[in-house]
LORODO-557560 format. One record per residue (C-alpha): residue number from 1; residue in one letter; x negated, y, z negated. Coordinates in nm, 2 decimals. Each point is the difference from the previous one (the first is absolute). Layout:
<dose num="NUM" residu="A" px="X" py="Y" pz="Z"/>
...
END
This chain:
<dose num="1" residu="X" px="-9.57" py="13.02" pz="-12.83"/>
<dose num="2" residu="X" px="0.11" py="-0.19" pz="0.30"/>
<dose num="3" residu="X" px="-0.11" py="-0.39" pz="-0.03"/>
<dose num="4" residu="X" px="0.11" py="-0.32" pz="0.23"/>
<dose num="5" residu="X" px="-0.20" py="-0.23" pz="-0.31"/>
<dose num="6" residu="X" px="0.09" py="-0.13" pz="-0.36"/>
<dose num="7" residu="X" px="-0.04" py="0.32" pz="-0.22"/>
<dose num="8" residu="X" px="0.01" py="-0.07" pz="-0.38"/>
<dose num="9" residu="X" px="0.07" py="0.25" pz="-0.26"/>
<dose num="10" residu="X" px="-0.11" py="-0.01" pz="-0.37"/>
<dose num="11" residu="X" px="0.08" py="0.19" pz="-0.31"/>
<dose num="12" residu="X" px="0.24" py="0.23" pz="0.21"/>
<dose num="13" residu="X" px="0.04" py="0.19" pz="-0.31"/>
<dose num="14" residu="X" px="-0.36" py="0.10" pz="-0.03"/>
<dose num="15" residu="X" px="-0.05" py="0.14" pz="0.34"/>
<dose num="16" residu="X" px="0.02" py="0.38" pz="-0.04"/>
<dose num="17" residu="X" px="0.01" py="0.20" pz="-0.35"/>
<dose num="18" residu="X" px="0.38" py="0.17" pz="0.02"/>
<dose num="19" residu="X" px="0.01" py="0.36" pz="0.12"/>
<dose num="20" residu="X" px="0.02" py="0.30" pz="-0.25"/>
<dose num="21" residu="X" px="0.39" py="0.17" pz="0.05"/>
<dose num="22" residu="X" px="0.03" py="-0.16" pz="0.37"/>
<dose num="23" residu="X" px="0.08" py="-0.37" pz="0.22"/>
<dose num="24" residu="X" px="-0.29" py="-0.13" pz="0.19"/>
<dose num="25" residu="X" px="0.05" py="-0.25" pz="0.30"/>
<dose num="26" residu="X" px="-0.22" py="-0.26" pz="0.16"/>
<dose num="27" residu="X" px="0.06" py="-0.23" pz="0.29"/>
<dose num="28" residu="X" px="-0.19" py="-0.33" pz="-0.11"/>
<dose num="29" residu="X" px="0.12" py="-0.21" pz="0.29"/>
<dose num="30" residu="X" px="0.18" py="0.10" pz="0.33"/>
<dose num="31" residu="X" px="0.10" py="-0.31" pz="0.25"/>
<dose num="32" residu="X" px="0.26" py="0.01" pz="0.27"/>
<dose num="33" residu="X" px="0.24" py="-0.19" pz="-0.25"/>
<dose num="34" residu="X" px="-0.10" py="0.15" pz="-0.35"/>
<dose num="35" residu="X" px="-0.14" py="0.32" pz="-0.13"/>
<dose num="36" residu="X" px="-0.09" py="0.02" pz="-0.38"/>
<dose num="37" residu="X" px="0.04" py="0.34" pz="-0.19"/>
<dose num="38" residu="X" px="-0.22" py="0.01" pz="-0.36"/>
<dose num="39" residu="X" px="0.15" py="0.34" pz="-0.18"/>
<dose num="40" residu="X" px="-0.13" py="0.15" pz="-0.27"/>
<dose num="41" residu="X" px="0.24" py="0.26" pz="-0.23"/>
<dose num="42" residu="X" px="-0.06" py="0.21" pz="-0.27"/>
<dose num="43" residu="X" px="0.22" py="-0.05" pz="-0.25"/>
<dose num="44" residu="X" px="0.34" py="0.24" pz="0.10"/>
<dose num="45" residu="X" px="-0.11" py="-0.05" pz="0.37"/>
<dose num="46" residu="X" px="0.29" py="-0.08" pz="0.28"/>
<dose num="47" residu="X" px="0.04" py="-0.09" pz="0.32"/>
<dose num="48" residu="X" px="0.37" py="0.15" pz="0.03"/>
<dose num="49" residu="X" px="0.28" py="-0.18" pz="0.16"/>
<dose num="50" residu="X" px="-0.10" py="-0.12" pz="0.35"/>
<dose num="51" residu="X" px="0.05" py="-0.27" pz="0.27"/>
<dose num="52" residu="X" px="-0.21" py="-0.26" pz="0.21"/>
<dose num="53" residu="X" px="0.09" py="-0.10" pz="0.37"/>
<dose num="54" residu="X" px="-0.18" py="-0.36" pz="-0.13"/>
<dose num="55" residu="X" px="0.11" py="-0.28" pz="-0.30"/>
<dose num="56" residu="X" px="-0.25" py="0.08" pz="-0.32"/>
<dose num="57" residu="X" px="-0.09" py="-0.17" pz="-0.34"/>
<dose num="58" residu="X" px="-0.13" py="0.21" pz="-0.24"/>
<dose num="59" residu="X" px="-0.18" py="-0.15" pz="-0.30"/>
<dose num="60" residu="X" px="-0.07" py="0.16" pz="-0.33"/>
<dose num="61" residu="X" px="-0.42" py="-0.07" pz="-0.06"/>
<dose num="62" residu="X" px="-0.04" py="0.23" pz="-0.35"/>
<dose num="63" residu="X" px="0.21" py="0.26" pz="-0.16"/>
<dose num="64" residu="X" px="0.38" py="0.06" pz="-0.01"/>
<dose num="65" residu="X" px="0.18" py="0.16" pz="0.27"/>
<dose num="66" residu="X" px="0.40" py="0.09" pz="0.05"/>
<dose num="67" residu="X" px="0.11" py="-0.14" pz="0.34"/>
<dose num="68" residu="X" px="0.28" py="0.11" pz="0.17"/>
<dose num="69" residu="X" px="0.13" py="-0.23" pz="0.28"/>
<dose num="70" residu="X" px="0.30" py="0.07" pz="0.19"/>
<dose num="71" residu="X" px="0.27" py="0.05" pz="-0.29"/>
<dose num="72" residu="X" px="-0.21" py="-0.16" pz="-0.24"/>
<dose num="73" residu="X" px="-0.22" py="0.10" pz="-0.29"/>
<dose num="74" residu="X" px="-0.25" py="-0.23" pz="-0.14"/>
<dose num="75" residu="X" px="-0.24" py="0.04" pz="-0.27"/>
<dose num="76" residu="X" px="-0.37" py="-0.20" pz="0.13"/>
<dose num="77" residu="X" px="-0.29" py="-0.09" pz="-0.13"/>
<dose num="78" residu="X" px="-0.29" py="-0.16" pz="0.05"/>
<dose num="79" residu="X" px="0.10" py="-0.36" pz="0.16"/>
<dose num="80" residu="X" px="0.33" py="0.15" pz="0.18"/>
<dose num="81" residu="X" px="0.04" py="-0.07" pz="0.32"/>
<dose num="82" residu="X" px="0.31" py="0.19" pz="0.23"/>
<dose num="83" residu="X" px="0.06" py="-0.16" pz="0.37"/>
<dose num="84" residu="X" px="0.17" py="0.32" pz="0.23"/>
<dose num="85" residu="X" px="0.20" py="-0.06" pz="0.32"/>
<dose num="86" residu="X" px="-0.12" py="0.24" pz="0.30"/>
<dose num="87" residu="X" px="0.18" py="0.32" pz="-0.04"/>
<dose num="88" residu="X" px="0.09" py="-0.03" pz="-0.41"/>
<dose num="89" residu="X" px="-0.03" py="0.34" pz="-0.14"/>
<dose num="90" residu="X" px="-0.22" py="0.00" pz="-0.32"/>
<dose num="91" residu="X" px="-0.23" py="0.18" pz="-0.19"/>
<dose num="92" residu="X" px="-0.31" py="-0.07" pz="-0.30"/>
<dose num="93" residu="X" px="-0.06" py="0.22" pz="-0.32"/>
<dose num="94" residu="X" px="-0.31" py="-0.11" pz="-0.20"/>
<dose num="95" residu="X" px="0.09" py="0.04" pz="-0.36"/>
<dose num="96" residu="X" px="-0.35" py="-0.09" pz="-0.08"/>
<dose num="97" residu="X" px="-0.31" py="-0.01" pz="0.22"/>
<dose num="98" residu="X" px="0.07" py="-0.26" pz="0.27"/>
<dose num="99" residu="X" px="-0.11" py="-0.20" pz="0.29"/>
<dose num="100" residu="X" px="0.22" py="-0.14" pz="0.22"/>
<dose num="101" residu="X" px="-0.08" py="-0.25" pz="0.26"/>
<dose num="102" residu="X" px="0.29" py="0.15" pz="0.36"/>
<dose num="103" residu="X" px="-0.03" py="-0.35" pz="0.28"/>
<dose num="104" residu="X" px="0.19" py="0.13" pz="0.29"/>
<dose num="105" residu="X" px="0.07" py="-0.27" pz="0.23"/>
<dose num="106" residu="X" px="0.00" py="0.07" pz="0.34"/>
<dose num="107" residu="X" px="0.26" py="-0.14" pz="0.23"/>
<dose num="108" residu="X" px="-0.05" py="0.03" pz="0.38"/>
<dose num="109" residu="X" px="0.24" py="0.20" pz="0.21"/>
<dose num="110" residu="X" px="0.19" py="-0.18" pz="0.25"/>
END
């Protein structure tokens, strides 16, 4: 979804039903400064340790997850919210099923 207008999301958690023994992903907004990421997890799911070339917040919308972020392990649920620099190596475990909301914000090269 690419939009240049006000885009308003409700009940986040309620989107999609949370994929049987896999991670489902779903761009729900894409701007030149922002992209949105709503993932699903079944619980025992990972993404496994990874970077991104652009600063990121991820924010726990239902379940519990294990978050890894750079040397850091951090226990989140529902409600948590993580800020990442560009570049921070981390990874997400769902210890339960889990959606987590990924905004990437995009920062223009110079």
């Amino acid at each position: 979804m690419t939009t240049d207008v006000l885009t308003y999301f409700d009940h986040l958690d309620q989107t999609q039903s949370i994929p049987q023994d896999s991670i489902l992903s779903q761009t729900i907004l894409d701007t030149p400064s922002l992209r949105w990421v709503l993932f699903h997890f079944a619980s025992g799911q990972e993404l496994s340790e990874h970077t991104a070339s652009f600063p990121a917040v991820i924010q726990i919308i239902r379940g519990e997850a294990r978050l890894v972020l750079g040397d850091e392990v951090r226990e989140a649920a529902a409600g948590a919210t993580a800020y990442m620099p560009a570049f921070l190596k981390h990874a997400v475990y769902a210890k339960t099923p889990l959606v987590m909301l990924l905004q990437l914000v995009k920062i223009p090269k110079v």
